[in-house]
N, C-alpha and C positions, 0 to 999 in steps of 0.2 A: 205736345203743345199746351194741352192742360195743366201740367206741369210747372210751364215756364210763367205762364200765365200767373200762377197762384203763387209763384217764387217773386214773381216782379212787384205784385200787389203786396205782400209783404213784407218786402224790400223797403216799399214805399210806403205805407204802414210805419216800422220801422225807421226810416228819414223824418216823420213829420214828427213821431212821438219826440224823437231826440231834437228837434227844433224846439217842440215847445217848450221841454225842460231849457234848453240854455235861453229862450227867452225868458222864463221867469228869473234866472240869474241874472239877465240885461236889465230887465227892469227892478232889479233888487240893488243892480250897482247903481243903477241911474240916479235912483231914490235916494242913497248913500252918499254918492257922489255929489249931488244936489242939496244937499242937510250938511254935511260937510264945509263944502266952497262956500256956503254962506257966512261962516266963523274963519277962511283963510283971508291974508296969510296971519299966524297966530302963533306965537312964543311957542317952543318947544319945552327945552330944558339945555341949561350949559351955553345960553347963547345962538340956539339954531333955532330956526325959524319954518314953518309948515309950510309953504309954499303955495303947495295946489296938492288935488287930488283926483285922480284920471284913472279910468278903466284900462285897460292892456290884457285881453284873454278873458284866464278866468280872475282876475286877480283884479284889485285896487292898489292902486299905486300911492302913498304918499310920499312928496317929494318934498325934505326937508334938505332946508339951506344951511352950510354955516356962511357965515360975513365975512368973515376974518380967514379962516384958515384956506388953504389953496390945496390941491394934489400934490404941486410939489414939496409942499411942508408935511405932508403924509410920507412919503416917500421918503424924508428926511428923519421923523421918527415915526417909524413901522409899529413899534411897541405900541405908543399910545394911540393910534390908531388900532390896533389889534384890541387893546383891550376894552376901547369903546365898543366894537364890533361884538365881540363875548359879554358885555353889556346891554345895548343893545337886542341881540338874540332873546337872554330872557326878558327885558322890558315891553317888548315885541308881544308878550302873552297876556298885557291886559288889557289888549285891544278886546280879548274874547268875551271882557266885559259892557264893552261899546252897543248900547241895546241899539242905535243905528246900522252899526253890521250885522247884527243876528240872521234878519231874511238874507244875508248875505252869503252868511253861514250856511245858511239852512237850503239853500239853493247848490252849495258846493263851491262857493266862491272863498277865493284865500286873499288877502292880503301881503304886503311889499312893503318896506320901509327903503325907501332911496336917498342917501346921504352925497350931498353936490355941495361945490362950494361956489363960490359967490359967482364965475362964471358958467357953471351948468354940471361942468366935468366931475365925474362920479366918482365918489371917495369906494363906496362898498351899498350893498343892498342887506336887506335880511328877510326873511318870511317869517309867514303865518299859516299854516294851514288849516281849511275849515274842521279838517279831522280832528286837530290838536282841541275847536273850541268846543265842538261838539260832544265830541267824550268825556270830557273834563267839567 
């Protein structure tokens, strides 16, 4: 019984520690998220546009628009679409310069780049992991 006793209290122990860390990441996004939206929605690059930016997990999501281009004109050339996406990927790593994300970083939070077109429907995503800013 003593046993279980000291198993359970540990357990629980254990449950609140790991509470407390993903709330410091909550409110590292929120902070983010909030400093952010205040400059949306705001020119990208090439014509896309920032949209909003929203928490999802561990992650922050920015969802950039294009105007003009549709998924079915993706689908029509794959290529240029691909090679934005391999663009993209490395553009993606100077977010780790973004001193707004850093507590974000530093919490274990990654970041999303989500490319939509003018009706919502999603071209492709990319990431960020906090590993990538952190080490680097």
């Amino acid at each position: 019984m003593r046993n279980t006793l000291i198993f359970l209290f540990a357990g629980t122990c254990a449950a609140l520690l790991a509470g407390c860390g993903n709330g410091t990441l909550v409110d590292a996004q929120r902070i983010a998220v909030a400093s952010m939206s205040k400059q949306l929605p705001a020119p990208y690059r090439d014509g896309l546009i920032i949209d909003s930016v929203h928490r999802h997990g561990d992650d922050l999501v920015q969802v950039i628009r294009s105007p003009d281009a549709t998924v079915d004109m993706a689908k029509a050339k794959p290529e240029v679409f691909d090679a934005l996406r391999r663009d993209e990927d490395e553009a993606i790593t100077e977010l780790c310069a973004d001193k707004a994300l850093a507590p974000v970083y530093a919490a274990g939070g990654n970041v999303r780049r989500r490319f939509v077109d003018a009706n919502g429907a999603v071209f492709f995503e990319v990431a960020l992991k906090s590993s990538h800013c952190i080490s680097h």
